[in-house]
C-alpha positions in Angstrom: -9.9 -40.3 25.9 -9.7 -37.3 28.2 -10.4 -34.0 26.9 -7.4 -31.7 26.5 -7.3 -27.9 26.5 -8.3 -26.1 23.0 -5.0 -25.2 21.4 -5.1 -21.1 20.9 -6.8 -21.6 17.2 -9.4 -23.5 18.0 -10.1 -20.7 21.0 -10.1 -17.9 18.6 -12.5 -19.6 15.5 -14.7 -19.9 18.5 -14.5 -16.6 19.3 -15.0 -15.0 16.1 -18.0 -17.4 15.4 -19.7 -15.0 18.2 -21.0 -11.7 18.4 -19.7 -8.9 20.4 -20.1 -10.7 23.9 -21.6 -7.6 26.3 -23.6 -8.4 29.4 -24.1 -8.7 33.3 -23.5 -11.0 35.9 -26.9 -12.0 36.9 -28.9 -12.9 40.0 -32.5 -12.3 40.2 -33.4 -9.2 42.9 -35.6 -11.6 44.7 -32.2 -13.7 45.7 -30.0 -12.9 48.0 -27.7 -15.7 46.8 -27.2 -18.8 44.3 -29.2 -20.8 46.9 -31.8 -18.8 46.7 -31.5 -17.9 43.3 -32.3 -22.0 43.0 -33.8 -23.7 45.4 -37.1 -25.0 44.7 -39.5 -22.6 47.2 -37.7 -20.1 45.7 -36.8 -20.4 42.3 -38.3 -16.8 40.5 -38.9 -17.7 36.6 -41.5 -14.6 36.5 -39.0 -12.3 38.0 -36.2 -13.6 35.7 -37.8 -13.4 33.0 -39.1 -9.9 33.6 -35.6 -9.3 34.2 -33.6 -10.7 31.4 -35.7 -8.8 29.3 -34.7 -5.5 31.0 -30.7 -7.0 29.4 -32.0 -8.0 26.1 -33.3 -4.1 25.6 -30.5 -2.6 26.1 -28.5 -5.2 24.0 -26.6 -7.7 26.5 -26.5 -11.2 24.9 -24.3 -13.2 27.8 -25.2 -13.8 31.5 -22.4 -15.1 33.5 -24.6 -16.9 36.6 -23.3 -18.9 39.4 -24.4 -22.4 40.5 -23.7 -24.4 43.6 -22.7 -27.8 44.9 -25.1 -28.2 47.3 -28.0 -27.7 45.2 -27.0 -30.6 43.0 -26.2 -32.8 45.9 -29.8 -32.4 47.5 -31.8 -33.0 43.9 -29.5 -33.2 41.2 -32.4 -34.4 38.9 -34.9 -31.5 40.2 -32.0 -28.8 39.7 -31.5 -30.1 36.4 -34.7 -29.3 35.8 -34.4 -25.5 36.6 -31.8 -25.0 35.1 -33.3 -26.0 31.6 -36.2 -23.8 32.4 -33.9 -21.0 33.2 -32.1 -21.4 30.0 -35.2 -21.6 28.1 -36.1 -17.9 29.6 -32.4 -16.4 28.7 -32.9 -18.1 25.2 -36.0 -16.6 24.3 -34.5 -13.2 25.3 -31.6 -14.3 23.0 -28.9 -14.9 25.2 -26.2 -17.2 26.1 -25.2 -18.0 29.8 -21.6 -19.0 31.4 -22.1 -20.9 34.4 -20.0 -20.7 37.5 -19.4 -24.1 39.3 -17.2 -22.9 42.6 -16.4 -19.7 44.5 -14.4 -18.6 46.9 -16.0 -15.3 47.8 -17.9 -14.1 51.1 -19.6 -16.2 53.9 -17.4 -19.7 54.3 -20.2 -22.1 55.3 -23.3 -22.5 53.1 -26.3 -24.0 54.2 -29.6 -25.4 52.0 -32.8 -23.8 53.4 -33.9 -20.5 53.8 -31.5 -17.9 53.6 -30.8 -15.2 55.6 -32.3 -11.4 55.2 -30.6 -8.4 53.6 -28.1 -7.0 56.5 -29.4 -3.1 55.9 -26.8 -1.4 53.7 -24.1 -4.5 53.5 -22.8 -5.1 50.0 -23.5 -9.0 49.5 -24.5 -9.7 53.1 -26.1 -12.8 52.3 -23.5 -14.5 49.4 -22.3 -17.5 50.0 -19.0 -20.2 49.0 -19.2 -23.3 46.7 -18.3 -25.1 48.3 -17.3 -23.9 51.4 -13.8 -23.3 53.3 -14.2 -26.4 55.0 -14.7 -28.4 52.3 -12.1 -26.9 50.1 -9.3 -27.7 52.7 -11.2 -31.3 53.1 -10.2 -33.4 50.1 -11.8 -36.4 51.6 -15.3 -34.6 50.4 -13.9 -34.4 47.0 -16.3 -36.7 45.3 -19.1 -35.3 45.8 -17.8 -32.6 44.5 -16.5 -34.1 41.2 -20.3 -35.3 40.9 -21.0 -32.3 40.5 -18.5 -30.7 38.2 -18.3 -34.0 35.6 -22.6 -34.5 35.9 -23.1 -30.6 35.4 -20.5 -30.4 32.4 -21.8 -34.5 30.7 -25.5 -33.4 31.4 -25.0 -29.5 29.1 -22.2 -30.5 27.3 -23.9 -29.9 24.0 -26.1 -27.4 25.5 -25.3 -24.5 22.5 -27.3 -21.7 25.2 -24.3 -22.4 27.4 -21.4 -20.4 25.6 -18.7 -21.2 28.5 -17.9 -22.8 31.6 -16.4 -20.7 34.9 -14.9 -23.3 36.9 -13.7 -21.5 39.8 -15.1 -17.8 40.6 -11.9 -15.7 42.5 -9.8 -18.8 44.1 -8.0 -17.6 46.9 -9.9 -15.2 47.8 -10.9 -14.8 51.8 -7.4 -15.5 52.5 -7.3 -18.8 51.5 -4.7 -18.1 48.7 -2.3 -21.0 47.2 -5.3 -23.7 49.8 -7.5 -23.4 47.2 -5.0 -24.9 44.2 -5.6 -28.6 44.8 -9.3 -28.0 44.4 -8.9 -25.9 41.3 -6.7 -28.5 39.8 -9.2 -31.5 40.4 -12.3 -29.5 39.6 -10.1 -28.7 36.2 -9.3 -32.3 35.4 -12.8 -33.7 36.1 -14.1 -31.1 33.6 -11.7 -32.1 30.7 -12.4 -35.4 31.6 -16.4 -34.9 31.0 -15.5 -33.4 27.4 -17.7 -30.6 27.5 -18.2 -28.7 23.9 -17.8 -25.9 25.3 -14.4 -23.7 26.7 -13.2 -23.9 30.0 -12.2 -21.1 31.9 -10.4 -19.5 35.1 -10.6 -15.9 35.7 -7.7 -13.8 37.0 -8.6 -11.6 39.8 -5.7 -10.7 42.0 -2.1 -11.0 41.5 -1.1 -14.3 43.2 1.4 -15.9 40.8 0.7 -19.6 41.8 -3.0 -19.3 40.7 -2.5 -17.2 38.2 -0.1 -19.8 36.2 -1.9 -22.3 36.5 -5.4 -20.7 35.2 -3.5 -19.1 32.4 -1.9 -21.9 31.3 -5.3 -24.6 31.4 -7.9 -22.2 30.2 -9.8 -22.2 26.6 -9.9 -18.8 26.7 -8.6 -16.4 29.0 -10.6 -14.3 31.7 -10.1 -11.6 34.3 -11.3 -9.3 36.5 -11.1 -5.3 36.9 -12.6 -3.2 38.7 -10.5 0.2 37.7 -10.0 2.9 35.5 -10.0 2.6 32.0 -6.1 3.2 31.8 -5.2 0.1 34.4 -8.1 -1.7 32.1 -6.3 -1.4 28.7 -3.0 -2.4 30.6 -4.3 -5.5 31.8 -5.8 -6.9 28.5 -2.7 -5.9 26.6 -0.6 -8.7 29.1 -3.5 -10.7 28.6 -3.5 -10.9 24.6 0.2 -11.8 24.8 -0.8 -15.4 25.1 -2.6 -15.6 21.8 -6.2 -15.7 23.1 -9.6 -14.6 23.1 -10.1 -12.2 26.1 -12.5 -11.4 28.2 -13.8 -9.4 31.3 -15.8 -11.6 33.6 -16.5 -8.9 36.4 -16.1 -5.1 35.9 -17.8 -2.2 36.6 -17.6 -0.1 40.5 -19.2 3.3 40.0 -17.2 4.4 43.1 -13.8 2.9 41.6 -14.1 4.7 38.4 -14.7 2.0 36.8 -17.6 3.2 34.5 -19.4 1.9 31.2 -18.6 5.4 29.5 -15.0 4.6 29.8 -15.0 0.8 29.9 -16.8 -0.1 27.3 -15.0 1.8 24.7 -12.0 0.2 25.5 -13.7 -3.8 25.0 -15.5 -2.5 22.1 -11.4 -1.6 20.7 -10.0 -4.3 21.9 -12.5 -6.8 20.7 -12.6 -8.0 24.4 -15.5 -9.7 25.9 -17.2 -7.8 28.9 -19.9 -8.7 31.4 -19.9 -6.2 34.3 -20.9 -6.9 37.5 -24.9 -6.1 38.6 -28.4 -5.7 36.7 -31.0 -5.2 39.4 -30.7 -3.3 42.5 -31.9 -6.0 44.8 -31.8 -8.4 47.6 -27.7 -9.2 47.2 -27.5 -5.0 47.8 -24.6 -4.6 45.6 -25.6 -1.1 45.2 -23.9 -0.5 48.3 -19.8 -0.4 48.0 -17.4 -3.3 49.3 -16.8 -2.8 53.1 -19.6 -0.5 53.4 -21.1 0.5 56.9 -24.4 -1.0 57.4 -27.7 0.4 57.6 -26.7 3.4 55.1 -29.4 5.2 53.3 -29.3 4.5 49.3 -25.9 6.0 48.2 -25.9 8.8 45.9 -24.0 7.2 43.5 -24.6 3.5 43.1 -21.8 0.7 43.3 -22.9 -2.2 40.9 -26.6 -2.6 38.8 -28.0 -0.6 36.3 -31.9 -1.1 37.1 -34.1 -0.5 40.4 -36.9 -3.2 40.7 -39.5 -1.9 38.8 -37.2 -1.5 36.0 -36.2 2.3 35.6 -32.8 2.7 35.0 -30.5 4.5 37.4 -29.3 6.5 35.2 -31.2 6.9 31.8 -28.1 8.3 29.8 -26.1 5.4 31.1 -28.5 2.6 29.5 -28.5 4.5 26.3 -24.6 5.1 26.0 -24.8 0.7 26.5 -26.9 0.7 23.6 -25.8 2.9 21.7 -22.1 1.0 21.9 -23.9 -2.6 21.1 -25.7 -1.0 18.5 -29.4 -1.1 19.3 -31.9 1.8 19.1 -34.2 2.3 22.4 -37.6 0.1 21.9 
């Protein structure tokens, strides 16, 4: 029998059986995206693990990392494989990963292989789409793509290091709006149908009615992005806890923006919300450099995203110890 959404109490004994849920979207600095981030000639267990244990000292206990299609397409048993060697890492540095499965953000047409170089000074230059534009208008490549979603979800389903599934990262974005709906709603049937233990999600990102209806009404628990000011912050997760739900912010945090952990993470730590901001190490994805930003720039004065340079020295040392000070661990 299919799996149907948790009703709102089963959501919220789940998410009072958990801490405090603070952490980063994660990508190793070595990657320039999830391909690389994956794929076998590339795959960085020394450098994550180095990493994640830069977020475990300053308290984070959830990683919200992103997937792809393609990489379970070409090896599914081989990505398997790395993926339970990647969770091993996070576990030992005791924390708990939501995966992302699809993602409508930055460059359209993905390719296995070796990935492009760092454009000098582009925010994301390299990021790529699971599972494409193409494909995402091209329903007749649908089931490989349900492969992936129902094997992913059967294969971790009682995976306990996985805390929740991201089905779709920002649909609709790159102008594909209301397109990207049929894919959404298959990729969110064929992961009820694989019963996973674990909560589904959607996260709200922009305000486009049709997608945002349908991920509020078939999400476990509800999720969302923001990436201003502490006042728009606490406006958006009081609509949010109208529906009766635990809440929590899957992408946050834009120096530039004003959207800052001094003044964000007060307001999650009030709220009892959920909050993995966007960035740990300055790196090959260059999200240290602003949205739309010109190109071959030197390092900006004040960083966009991340919180560490490579060799692990914060960017700024009053910064990593207001984050610990609000999770509640002393500087080791």
């Amino acid at each position: 029998m299919p799996n149907i959404r948790w009703t709102a109490e089963k959501a919220n004994e789940w998410y009072e059986s958990l801490p405090w849920l603070v952490g980063c979207n994660f990508i190793p600095s070595t990657a320039i995206n999830q391909l690389e981030m994956w794929q076998p000639d590339t795959f960085d267990p020394e450098t994550i693990s180095r990493e994640l244990k830069w977020a475990a000292d300053i308290g984070f206990n959830i990683i919200r990392v992103y997937l792809h299609n393609l990489l379970w397409q070409s090896d599914k048993a081989e990505f398997e494989e790395r993926i339970k060697r990647f969770l091993d890492i996070a576990d030992r540095n005791h924390i708990r990963t939501m995966f992302v499965l699809f993602d409508d953000c930055w460059n359209t047409d993905p390719q296995l292989g070796t990935q492009p170089d760092p454009i000098p000074g582009i925010h994301n230059s390299g990021w790529v789409q699971s599972p494409g534009q193409n494909l995402v208008m091209d329903s007749s490549s649908w089931p490989a793509l349900e492969d992936y979603v129902r094997g992913m979800i059967s294969t971790f389903t009682l995976d306990e290091r996985i805390v929740i599934w991201d089905l779709y990262n920002e649909p609709g974005n790159n102008g594909q709006h209301e397109k990207s709906l049929p894919l959404l709603q298959n990729a969110m049937t064929w992961a009820r149908e694989a019963n996973p233990s674990q909560p589904l999600t959607v996260g709200l990102w922009y305000d486009n009615r049709v997608l945002n209806d349908f991920q509020l009404s078939t999400s476990d628990v509800i999720t969302f992005h923001n990436y201003n000011p502490e006042d728009d912050l606490l406006k958006q997760i009081e609509l949010l806890k109208v529906y009766g739900r635990p809440v929590i912010c899957t992408e946050y945090m834009a120096r530039t923006r004003g959207s800052l952990f001094e003044k964000c993470l007060p307001v999650f730590r009030a709220e009892n919300v959920g909050c993995i901001n966007w960035g740990l190490v300055s790196g090959k994805t260059q999200t240290i450099y602003p949205w739309g930003s010109p190109g071959d720039s030197a390092e900006p004065g004040l960083w966009f995203h991340d919180i560490f340079h490579s060799d692990g020295r914060p960017y700024r040392l009053e910064e990593v110890d207001f984050i610990r000070e609000m999770i509640g661990r002393k500087r080791e």
